[in-house]
N, C-alpha and C positions, 0 to 999 in steps of 0.2 A: 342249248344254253338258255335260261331263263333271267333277264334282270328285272329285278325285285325291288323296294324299298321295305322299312320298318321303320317304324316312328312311334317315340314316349312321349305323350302328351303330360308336361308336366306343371303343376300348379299347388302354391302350400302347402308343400312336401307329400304331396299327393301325387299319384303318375294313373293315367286312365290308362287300364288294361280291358281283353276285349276274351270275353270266355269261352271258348269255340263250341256252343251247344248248339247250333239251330240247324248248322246244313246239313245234306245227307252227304253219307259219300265223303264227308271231312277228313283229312289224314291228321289235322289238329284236334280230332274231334275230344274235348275235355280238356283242352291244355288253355293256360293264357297267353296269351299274348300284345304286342303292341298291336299297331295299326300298321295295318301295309298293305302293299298287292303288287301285281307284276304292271311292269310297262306298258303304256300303249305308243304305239309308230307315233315318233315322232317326239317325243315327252321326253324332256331333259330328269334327273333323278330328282329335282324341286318337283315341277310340274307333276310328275307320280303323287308323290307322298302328299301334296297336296290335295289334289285330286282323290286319292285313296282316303286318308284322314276325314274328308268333307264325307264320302259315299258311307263310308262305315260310320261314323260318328256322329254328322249333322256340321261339327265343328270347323272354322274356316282359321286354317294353322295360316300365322307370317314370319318370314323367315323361318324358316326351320335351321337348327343347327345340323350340319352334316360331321358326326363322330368319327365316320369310318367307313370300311367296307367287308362284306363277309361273305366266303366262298363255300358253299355248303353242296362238294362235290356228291352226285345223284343221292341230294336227300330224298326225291322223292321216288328213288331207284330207275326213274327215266332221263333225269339231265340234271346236268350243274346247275344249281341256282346261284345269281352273283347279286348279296343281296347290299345297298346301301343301306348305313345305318343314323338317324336321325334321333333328335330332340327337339320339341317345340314348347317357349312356355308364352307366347304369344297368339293368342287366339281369343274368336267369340262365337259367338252363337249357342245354340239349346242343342242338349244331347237329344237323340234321336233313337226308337226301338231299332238297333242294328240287325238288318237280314241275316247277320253272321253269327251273332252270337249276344252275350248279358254285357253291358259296360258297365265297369265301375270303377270309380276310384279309388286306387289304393292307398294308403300310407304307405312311404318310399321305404322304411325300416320293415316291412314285412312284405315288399315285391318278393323276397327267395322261400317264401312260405308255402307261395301259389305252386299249383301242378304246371309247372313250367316244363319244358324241355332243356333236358340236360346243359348243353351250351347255353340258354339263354344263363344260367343259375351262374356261367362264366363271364358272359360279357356285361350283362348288366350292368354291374358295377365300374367297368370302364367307361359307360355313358355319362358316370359321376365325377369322372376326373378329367385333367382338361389337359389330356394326350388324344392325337389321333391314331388309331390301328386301322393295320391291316389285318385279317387274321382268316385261316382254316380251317375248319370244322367238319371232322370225317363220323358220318354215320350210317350205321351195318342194322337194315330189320329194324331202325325207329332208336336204335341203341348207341350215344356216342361214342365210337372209338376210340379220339382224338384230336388234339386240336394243335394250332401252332400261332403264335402272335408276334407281331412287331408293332409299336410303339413306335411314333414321331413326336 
């Protein structure tokens, strides 16, 4: 079992996405995505995405909004990831060349444009509305399945 966060940095209908080209070995390799990473001992799901957002970005998130939560049974065909999902439009600091990959900000009307991964193209738009989910996300070989959502 792996826990995880993700976080949309957002600002002027703009949301910084993070282009997975640099690492080797990437299972994102070419896809976009938010900001996240896995837990460290001890780090409540604030403290992560914080902490992650700062390392990938430069940028120092406050408060982050927590949306939801997302079960992405062995996406990476070794373990479940349980991943928290976040929004942040409170922040400062200089973007920074990310280890990980090209940052940029998007215009919010053409986030589902990006080579996203299938689910993200689903929940996205949940982070727009102001319900929280729980939800699951089945994927086979990199290919989503299926998925299943509740709504608070």
């Amino acid at each position: 079992m792996q826990l995880a966060t993700l976080c949309y940095v957002i600002s002027e209908g703009r949301t910084l996405m993070l282009h997975r080209i640099k690492k080797k070995n990437d299972m994102h390799e070419g896809k976009w995505n938010g900001l996240g990473g896995k837990f460290e001992a001890g780090e409540t799901p604030e403290d992560c995405v914080i902490r992650e957002v700062r390392e990938e970005s430069g940028l120092i998130i406050k408060k982050p909004r927590l949306h939801g939560f997302i079960t992405f049974p062995m996406f990476d065909g070794k373990k479940d990831w349980y991943v928290f999902m976040f929004t942040a439009n409170n922040f400062k600091g200089k973007l920074i060349d990310s280890h990980e990959g090209k940052l940029e900000w998007i215009p919010n009307e053409k986030l589902l444009e990006l080579n996203l991964w299938e689910g993200d193209r689903v929940f996205i738009p949940w982070l727009f509305q102001n319900k929280f989910f729980s939800a699951k996300f089945d994927y086979s070989n990199g290919k989503m399945k299926s998925y299943k959502v509740e709504f608070y």
